[in-house]
Backbone as CSV, one residue per row, in Angstrom:
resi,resn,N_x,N_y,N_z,CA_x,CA_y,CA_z,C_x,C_y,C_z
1,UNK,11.357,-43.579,30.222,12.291,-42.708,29.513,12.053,-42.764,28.002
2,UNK,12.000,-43.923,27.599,11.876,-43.947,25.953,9.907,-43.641,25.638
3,UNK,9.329,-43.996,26.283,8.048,-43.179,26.569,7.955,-41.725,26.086
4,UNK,8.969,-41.194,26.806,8.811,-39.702,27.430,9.745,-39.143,26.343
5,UNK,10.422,-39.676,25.651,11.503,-39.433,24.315,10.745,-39.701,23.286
6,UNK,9.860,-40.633,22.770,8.391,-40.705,21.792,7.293,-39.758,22.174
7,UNK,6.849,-39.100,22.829,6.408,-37.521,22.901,7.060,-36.590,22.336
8,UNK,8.398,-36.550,23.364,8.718,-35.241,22.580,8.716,-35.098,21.058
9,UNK,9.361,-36.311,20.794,9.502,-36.550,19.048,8.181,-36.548,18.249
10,UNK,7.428,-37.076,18.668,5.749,-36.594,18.300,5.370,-35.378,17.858
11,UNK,5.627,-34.903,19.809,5.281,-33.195,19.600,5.869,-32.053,18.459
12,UNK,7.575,-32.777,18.628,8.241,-31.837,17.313,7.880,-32.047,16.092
13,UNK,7.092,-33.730,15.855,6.903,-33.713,14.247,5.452,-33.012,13.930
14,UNK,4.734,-32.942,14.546,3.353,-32.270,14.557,3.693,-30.640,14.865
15,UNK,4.906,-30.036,15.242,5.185,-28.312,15.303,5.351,-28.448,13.773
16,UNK,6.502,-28.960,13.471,7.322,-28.780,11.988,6.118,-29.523,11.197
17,UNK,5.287,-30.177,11.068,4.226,-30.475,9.868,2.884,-28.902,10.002
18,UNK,2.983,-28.656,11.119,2.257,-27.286,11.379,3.021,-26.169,10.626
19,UNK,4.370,-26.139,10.783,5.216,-24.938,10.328,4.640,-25.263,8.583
20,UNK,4.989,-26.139,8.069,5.403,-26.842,6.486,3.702,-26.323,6.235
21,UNK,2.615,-26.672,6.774,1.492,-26.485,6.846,0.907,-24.509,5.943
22,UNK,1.824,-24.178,7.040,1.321,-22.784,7.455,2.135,-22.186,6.155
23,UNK,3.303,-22.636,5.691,4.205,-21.528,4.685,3.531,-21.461,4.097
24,UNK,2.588,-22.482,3.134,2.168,-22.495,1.655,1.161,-21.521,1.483
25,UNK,0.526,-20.894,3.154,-0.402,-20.435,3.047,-0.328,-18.754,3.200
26,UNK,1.134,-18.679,3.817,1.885,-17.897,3.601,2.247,-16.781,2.113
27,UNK,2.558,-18.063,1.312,2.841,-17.906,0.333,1.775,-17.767,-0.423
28,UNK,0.674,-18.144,-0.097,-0.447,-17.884,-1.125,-0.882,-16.210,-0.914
29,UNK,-0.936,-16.040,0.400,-1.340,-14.597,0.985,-0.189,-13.287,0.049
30,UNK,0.495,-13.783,0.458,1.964,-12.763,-0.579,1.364,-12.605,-1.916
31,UNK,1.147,-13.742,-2.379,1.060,-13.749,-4.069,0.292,-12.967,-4.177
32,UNK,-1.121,-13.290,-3.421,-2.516,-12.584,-4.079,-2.523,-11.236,-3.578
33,UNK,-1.815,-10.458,-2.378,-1.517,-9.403,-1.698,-1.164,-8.332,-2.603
34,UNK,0.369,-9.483,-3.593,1.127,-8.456,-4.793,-0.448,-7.953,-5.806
35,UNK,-0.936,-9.034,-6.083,-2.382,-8.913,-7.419,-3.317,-7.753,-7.066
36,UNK,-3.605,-7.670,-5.358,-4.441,-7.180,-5.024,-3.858,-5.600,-5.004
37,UNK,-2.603,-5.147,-4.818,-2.223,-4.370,-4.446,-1.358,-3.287,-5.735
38,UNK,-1.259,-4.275,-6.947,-1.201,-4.088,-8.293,-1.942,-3.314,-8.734
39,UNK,-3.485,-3.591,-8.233,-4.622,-3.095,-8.590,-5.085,-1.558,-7.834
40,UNK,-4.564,-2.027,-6.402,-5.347,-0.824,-5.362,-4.747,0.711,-5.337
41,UNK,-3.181,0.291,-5.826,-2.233,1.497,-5.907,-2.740,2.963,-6.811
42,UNK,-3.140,2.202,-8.133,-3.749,3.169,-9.068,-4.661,3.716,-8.854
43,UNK,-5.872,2.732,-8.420,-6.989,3.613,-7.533,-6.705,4.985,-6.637
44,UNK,-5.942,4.460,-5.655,-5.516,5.323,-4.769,-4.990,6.695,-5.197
45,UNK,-4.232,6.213,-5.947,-3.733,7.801,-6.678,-4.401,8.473,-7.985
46,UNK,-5.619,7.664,-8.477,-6.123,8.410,-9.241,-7.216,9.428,-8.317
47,UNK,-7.908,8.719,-7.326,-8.680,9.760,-6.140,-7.752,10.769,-5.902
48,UNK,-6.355,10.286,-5.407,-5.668,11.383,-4.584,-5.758,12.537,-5.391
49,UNK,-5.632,12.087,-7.063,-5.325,13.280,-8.024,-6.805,13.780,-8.538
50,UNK,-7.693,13.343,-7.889,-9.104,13.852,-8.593,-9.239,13.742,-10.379
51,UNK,-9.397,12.500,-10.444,-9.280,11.954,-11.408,-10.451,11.408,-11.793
52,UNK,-11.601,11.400,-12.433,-12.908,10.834,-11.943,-12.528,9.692,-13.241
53,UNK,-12.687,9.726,-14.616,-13.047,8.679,-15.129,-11.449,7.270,-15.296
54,UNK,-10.424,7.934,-14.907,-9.091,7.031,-14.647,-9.725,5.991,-13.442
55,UNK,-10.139,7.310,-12.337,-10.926,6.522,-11.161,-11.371,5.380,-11.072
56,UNK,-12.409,5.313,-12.316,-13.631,4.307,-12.294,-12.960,2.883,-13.261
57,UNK,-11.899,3.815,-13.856,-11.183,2.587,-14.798,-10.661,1.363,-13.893
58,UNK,-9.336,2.040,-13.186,-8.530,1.901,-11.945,-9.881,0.786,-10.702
59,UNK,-10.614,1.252,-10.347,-11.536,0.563,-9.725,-12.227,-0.913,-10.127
60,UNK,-12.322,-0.668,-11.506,-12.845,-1.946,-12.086,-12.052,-3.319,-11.960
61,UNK,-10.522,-2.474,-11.999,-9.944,-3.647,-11.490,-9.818,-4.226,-10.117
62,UNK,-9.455,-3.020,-9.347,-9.358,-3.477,-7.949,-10.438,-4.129,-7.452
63,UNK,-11.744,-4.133,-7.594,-12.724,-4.547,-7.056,-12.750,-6.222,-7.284
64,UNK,-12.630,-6.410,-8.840,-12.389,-7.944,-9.077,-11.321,-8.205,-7.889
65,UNK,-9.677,-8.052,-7.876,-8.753,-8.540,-7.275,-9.178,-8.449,-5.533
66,UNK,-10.000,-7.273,-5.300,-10.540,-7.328,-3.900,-11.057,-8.627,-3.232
67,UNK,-12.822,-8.514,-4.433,-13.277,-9.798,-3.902,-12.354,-11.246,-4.338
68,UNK,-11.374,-11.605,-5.160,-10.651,-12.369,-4.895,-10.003,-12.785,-3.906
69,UNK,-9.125,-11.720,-3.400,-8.234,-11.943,-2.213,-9.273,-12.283,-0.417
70,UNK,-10.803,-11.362,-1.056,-11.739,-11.442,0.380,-12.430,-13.054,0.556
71,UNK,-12.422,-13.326,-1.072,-12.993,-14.721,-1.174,-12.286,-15.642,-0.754
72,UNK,-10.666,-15.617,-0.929,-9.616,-16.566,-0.657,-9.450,-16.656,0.984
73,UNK,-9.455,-15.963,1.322,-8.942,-15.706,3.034,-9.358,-14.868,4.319
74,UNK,-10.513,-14.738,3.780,-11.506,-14.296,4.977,-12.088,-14.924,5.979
75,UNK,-12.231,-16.699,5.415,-12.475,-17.443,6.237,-11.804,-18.114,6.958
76,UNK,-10.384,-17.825,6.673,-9.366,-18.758,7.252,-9.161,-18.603,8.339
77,UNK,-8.727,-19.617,9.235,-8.568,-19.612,11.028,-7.411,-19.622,11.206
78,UNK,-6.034,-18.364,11.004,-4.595,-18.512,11.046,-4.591,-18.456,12.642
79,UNK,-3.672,-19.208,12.716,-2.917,-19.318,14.659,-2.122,-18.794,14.708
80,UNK,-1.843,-17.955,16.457,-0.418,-17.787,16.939,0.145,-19.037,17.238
81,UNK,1.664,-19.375,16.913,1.882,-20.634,17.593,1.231,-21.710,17.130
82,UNK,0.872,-22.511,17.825,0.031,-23.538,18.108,-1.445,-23.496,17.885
83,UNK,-1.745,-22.748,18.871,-3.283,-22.957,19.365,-4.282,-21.709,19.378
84,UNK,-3.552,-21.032,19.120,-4.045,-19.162,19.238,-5.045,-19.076,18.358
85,UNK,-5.967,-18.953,18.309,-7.152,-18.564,16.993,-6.366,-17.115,16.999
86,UNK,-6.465,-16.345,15.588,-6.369,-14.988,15.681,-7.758,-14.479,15.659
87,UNK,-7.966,-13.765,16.392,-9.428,-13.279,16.782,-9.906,-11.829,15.916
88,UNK,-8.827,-11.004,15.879,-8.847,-10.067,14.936,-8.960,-10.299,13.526
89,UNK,-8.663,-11.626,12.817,-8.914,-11.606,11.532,-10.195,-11.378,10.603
90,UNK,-11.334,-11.999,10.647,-12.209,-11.190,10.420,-12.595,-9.926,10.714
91,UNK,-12.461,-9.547,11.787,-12.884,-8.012,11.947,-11.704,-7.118,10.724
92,UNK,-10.490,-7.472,10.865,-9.957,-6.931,9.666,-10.419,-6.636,8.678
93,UNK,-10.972,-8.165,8.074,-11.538,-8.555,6.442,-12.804,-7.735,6.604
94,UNK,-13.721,-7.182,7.528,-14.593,-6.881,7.500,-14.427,-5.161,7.657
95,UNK,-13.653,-4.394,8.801,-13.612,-3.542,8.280,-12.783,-3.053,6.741
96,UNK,-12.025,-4.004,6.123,-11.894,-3.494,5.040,-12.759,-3.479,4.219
97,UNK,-13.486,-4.283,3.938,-14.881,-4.524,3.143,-15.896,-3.088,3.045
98,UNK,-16.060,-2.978,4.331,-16.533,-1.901,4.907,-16.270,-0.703,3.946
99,UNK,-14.962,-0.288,4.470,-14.023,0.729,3.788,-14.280,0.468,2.177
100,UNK,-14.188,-0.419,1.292,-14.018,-0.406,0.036,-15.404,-0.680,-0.579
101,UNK,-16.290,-0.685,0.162,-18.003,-0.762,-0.329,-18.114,0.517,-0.047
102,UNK,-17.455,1.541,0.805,-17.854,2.962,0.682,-17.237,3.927,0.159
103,UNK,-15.946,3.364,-0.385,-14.985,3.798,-1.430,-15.729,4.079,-2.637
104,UNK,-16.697,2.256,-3.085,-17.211,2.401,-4.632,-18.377,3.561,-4.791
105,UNK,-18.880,3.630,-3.590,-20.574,4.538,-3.662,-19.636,5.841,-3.748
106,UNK,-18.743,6.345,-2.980,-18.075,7.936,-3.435,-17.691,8.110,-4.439
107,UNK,-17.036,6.555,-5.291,-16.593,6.756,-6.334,-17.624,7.510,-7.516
108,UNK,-18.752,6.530,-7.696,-20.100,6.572,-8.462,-20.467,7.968,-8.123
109,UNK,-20.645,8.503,-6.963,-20.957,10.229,-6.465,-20.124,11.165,-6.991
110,UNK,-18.928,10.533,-7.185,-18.128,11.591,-7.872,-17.216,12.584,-6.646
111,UNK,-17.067,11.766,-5.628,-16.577,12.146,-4.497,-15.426,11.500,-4.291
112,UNK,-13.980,12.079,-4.887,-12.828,11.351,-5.029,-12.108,11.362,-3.513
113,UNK,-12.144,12.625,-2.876,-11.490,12.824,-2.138,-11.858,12.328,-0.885
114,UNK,-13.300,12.064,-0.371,-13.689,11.492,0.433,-13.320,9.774,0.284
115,UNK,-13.587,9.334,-1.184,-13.085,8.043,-1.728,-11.526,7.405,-0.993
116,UNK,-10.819,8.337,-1.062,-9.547,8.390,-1.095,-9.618,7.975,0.411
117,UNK,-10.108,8.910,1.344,-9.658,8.507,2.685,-10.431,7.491,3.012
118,UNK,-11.317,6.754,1.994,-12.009,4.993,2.477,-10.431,4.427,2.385
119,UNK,-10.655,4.389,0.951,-9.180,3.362,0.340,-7.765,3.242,1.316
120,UNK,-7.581,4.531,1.943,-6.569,4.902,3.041,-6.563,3.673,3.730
121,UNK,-7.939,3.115,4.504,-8.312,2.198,5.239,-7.340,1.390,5.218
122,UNK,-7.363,0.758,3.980,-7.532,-0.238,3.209,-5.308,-0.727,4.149
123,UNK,-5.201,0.370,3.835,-3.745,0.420,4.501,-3.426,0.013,5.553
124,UNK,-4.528,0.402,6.607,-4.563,0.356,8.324,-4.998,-1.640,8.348
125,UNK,-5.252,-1.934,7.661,-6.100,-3.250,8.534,-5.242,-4.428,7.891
126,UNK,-4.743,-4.180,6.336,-4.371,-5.594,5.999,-2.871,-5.979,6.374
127,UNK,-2.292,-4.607,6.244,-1.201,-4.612,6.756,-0.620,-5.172,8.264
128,UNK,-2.008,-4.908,9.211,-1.354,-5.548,10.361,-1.995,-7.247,11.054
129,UNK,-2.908,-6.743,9.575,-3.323,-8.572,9.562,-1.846,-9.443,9.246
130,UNK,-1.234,-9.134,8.313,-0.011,-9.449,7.690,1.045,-9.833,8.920
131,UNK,1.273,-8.353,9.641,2.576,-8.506,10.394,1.880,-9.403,11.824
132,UNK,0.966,-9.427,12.072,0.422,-10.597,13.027,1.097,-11.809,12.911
133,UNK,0.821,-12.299,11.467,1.536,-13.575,11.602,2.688,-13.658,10.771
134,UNK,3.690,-12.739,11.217,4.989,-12.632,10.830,5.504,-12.648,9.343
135,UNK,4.278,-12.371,7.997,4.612,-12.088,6.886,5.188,-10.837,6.575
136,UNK,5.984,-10.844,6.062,6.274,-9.725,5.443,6.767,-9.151,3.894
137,UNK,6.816,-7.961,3.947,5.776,-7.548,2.500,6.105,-6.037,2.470
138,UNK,7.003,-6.013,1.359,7.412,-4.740,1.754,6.455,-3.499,1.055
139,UNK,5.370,-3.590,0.828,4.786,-2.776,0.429,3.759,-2.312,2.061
140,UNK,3.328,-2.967,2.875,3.143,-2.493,4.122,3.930,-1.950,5.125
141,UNK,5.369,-1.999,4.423,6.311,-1.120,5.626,5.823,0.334,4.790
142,UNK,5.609,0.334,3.406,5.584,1.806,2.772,4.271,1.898,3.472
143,UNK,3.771,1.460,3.892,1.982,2.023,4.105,2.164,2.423,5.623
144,UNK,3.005,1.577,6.431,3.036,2.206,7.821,3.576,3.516,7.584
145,UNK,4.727,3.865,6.985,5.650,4.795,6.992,4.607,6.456,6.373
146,UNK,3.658,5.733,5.432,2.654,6.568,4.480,2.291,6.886,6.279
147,UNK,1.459,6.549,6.672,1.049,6.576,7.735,1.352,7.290,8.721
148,UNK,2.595,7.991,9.330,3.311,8.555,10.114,3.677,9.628,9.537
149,UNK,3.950,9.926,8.032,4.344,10.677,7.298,3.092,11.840,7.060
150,UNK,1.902,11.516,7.213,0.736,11.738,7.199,0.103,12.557,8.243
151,UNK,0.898,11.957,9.293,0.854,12.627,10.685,1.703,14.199,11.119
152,UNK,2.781,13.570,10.465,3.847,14.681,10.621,3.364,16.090,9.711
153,UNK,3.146,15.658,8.274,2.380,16.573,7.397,1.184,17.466,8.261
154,UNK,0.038,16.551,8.799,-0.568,17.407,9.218,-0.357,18.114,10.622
155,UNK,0.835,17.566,10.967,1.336,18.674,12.356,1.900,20.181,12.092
156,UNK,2.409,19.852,10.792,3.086,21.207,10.488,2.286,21.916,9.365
157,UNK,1.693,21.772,8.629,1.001,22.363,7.842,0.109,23.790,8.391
158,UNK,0.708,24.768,7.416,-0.122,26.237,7.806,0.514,26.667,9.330
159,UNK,1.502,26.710,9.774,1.922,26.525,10.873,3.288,27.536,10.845
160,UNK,3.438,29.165,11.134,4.562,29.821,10.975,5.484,29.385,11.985
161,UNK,4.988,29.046,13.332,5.904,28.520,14.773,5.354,27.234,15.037
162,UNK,6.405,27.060,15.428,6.340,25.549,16.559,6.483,25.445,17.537
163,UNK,5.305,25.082,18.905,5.473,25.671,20.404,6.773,24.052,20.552
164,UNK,7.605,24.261,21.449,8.197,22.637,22.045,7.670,21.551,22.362
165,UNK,6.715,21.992,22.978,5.792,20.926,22.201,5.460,19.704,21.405
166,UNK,4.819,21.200,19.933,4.746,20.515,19.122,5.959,19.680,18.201
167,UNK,7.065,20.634,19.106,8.733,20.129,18.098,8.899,18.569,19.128
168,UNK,8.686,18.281,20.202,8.843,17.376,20.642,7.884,15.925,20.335
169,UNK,6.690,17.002,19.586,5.696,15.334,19.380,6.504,15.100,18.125
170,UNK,6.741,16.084,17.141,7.358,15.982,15.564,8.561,14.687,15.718
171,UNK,9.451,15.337,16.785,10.366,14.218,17.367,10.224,13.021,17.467
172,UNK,8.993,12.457,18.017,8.526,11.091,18.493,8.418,10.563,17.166
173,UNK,7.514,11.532,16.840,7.430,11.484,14.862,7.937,10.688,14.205
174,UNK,9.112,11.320,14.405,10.116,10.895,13.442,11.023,9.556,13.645
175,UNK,11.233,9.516,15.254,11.253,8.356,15.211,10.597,6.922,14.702
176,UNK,9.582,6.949,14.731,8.420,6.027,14.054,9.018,6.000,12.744
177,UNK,8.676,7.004,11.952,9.070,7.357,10.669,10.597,6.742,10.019
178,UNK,11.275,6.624,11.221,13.206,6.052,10.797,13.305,4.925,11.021
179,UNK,12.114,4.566,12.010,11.691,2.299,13.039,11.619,2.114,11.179
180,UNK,10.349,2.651,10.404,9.463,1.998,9.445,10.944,1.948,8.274
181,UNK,11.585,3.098,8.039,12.356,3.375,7.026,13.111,1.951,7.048
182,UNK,14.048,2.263,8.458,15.109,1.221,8.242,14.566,0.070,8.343
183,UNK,13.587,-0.530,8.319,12.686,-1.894,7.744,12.694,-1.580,6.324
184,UNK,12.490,-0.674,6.041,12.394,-0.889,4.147,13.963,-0.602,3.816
185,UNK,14.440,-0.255,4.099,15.861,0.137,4.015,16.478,-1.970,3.894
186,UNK,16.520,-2.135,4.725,16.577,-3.680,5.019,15.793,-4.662,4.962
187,UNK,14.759,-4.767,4.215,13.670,-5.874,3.517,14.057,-6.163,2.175
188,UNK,13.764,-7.582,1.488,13.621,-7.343,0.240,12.751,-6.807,-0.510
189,UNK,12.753,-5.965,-1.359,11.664,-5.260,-2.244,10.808,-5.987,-2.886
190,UNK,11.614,-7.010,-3.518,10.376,-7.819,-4.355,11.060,-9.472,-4.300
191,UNK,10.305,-10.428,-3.483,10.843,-11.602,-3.601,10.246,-12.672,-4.649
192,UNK,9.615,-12.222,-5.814,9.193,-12.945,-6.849,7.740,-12.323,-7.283
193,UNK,7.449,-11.588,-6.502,5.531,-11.946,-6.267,5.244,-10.885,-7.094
194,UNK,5.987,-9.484,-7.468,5.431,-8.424,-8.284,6.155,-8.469,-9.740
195,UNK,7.310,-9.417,-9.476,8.523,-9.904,-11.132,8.830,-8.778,-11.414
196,UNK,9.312,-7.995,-10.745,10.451,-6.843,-10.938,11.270,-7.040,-11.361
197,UNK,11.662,-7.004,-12.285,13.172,-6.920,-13.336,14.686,-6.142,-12.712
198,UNK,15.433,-6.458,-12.310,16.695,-6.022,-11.612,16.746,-5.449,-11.725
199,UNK,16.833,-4.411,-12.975,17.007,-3.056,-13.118,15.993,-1.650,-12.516
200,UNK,14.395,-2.667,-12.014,13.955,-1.696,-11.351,14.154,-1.835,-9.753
201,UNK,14.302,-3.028,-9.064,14.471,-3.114,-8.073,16.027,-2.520,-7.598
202,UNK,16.965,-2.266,-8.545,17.975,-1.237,-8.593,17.812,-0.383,-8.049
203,UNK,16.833,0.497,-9.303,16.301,2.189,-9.188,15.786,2.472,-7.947
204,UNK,14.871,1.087,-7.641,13.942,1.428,-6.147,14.916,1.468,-4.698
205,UNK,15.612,0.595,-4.870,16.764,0.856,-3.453,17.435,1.971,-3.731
206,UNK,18.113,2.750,-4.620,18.153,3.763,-4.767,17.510,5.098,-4.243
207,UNK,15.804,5.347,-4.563,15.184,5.205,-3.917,14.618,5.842,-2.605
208,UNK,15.316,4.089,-2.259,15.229,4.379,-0.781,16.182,5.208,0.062
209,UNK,17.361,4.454,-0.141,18.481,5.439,0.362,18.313,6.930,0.212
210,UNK,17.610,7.794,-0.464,17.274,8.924,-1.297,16.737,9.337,-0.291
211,UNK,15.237,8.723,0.239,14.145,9.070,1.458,15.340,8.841,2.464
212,UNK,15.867,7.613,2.657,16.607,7.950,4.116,17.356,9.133,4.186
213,UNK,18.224,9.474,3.386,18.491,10.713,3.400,17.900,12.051,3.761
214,UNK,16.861,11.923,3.328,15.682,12.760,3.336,15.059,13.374,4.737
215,UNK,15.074,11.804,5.615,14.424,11.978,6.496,15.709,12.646,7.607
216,UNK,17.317,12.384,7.233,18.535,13.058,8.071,18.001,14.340,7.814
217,UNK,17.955,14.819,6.879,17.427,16.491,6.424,16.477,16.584,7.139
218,UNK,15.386,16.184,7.589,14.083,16.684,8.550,14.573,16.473,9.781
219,UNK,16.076,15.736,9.864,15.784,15.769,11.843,16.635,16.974,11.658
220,UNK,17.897,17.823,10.632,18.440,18.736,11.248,17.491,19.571,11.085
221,UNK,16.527,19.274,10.132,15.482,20.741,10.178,14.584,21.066,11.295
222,UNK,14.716,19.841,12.199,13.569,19.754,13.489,14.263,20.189,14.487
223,UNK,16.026,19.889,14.582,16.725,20.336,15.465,17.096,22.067,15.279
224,UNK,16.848,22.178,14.066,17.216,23.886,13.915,15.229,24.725,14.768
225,UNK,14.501,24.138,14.831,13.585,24.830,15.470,12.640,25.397,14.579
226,UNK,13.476,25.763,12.954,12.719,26.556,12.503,11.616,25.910,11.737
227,UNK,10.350,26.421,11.338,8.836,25.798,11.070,9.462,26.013,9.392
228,UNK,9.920,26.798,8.736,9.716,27.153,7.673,10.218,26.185,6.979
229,UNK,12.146,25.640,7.895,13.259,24.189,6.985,12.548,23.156,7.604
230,UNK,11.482,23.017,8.657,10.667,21.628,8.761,9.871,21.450,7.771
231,UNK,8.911,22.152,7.498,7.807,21.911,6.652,8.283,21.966,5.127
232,UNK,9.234,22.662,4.756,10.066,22.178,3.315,10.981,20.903,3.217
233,UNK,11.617,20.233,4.752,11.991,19.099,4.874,10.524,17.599,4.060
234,UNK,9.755,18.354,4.990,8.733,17.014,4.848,8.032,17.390,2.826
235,UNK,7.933,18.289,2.885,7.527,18.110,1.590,8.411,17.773,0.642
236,UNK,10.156,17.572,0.855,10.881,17.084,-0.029,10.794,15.957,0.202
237,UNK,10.073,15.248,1.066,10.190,13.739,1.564,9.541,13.167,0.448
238,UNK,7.635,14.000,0.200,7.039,13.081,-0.444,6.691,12.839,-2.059
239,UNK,7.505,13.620,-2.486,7.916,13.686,-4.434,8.485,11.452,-4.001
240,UNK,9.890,11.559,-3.308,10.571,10.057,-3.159,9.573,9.075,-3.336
241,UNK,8.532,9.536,-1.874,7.938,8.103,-1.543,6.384,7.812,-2.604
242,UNK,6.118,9.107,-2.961,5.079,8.766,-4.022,5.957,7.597,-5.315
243,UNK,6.857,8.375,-5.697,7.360,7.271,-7.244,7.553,5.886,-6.127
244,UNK,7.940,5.661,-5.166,8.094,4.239,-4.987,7.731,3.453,-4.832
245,UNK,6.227,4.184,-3.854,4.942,3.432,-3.754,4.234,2.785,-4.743
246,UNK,4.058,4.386,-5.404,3.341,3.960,-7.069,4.306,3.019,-7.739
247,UNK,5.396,2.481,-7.709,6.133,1.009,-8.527,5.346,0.007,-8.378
248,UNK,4.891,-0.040,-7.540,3.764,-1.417,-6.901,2.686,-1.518,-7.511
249,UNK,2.110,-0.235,-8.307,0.924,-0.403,-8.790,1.012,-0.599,-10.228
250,UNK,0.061,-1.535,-10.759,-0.077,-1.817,-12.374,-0.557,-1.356,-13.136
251,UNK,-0.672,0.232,-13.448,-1.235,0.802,-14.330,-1.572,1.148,-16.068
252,UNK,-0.563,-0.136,-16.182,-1.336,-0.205,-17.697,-2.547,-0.591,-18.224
253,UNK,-3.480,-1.246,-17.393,-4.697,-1.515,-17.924,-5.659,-0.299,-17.860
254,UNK,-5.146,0.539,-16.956,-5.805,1.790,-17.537,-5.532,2.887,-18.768
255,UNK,-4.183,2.947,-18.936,-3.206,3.137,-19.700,-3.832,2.890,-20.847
256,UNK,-3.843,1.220,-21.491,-4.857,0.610,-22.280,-5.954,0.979,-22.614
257,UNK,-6.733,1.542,-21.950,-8.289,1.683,-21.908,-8.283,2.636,-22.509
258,UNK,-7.405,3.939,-21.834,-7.683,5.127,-22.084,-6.961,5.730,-23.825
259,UNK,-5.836,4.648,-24.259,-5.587,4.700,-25.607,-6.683,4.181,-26.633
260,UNK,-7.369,3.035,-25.958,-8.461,2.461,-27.182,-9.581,3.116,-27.251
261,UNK,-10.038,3.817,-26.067,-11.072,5.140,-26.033,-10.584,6.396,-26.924
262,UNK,-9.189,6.776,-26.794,-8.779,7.666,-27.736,-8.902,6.999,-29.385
263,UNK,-8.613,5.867,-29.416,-8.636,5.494,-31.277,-10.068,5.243,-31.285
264,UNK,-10.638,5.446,-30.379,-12.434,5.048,-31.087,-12.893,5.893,-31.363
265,UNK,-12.654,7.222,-30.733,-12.920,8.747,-30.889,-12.484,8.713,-32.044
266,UNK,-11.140,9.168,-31.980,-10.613,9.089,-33.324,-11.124,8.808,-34.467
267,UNK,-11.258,7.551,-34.679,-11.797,6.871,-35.674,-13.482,7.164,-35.776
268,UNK,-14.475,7.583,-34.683,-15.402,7.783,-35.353,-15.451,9.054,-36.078
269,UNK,-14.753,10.181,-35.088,-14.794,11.749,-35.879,-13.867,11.801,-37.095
270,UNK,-12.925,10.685,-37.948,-12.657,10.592,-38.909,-13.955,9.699,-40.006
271,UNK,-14.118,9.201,-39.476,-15.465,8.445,-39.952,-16.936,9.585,-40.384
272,UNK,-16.845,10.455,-38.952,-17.725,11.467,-39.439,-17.548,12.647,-40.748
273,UNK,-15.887,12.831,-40.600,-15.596,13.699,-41.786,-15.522,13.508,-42.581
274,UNK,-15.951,12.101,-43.183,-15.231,11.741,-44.206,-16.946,11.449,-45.041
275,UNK,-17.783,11.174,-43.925,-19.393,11.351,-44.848,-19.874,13.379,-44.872
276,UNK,-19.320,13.879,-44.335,-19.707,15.200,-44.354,-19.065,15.622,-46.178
277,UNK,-17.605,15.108,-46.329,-17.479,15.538,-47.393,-17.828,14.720,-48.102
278,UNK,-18.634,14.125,-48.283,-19.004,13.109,-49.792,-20.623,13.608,-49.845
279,UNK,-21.513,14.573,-48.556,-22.243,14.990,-48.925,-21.827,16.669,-50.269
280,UNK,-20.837,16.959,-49.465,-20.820,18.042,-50.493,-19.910,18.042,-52.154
């Protein structure tokens, strides 16, 4: 009996030194996730906007914070439980790699828009590396939700009718779309890792409630049948979720760049006028 009572007590101190084990590493993944994702946001939306030299600005960073985060934890052997190797983790790290080595060559081509749907990737793989082992991160509920929202867009687009059908897949749709919401609806926004100042994590739940709203307006517009209040439903959706997404991203170092490129101009074509008139 006291045998068999020194096991169990064993076994529990070796779960809980496994648990204590696993947070820190937890916590390291979050941190560098926020850095990495600081960086990737701007990218993303300077392609989306066909933006070529913001593009390449925006990129310079992400690529450093990339191979950081690929260097930190690509090799790591996270478990289910106990004993589970996760077997999918590299293939993750690798198709993202993938994706963002063919991001940079479109970039350099001058091919934003093709760029754009690499970087997309970038959404699909880390995110469910993440929710595998029960981190969470509320910038991957916005990427699932990007995700479904994406779907719905291209169901209705250019589209005067809707057979039942297609109003019934829109349906399924949307469900997905309200699972992801009310996770962001009910997550914390920022638990230290991006140092959001109260007053924006305010504005951003705000926000949110705004899109949830948003998305009540697309189910009566899905229940009225008509194609014309669906497809103006979904496009009032995504003015919301662009500003909220983009909060996540750190765009002043491009910001930066692109002011000290303006005073160098500046300053040389004042520089130039100023020997033109001392020739005459």
């Amino acid at each position: 009996m006291l045998r068999a009572k020194y096991y169990f007590l064993l076994a529990l101190a070796l779960l809980l030194l496994a648990g204590c084990k696993q947070e820190p590493v937890n916590q390291r993944i979050l941190a560098v996730s926020a850095q990495l994702d600081q960086a990737y946001v701007p990218v993303l939306f300077y392609t989306k906007l066909n933006r070529q030299h913001e593009s390449e600005l925006a990129w310079d960073k992400f690529r450093g914070k990339w191979n950081d985060f690929n260097g930190q934890f690509r090799g790591l052997k996270l478990k289910y439980g106990v004993d589970i190797v996760d077997e999918f983790w590299e293939e993750d790290f690798a198709a993202t790699e993938t994706a963002v080595v063919s991001a940079e060559g479109l970039i350099k081509q001058k091919s934003l828009a093709a760029a754009n749907a690499e970087l997309l990737k970038v959404q699909q793989h880390l995110p469910e590396l993440r929710r595998r082992h029960g981190i969470a991160y509320f910038p991957d509920t916005l990427s699932r939700f990007q995700r479904v929202m994406l779907m719905i867009k291209g169901a209705v687009d250019g589209k005067p009718r809707l057979t039942d059908r297609e109003l019934a897949q829109l349906g399924e749709m949307l469900k997905m779309a309200q699972a992801e919401w009310t996770r962001a609806a009910n997550q914390e926004i920022d638990p230290g890792y991006f140092k959001f100042p109260a007053k924006k994590i305010k504005a951003l739940k705000k926000m949110v409630g705004d899109e949830e709203r948003g998305l009540g307006s697309f189910a009566a517009a899905l229940a009225s049948k008509r194609a014309d209040l669906i497809i103006a439903a979904v496009d009032e959706l995504q003015p919301t979720f662009t500003q909220i997404y983009r909060s996540f991203g750190d765009f002043q170092p491009v910001f930066d760049q692109l002011a000290a490129e303006r005073r160098a101009t500046s300053s040389t074509t004042t520089t130039t006028l100023g020997k033109r008139k001392r020739r005459f």
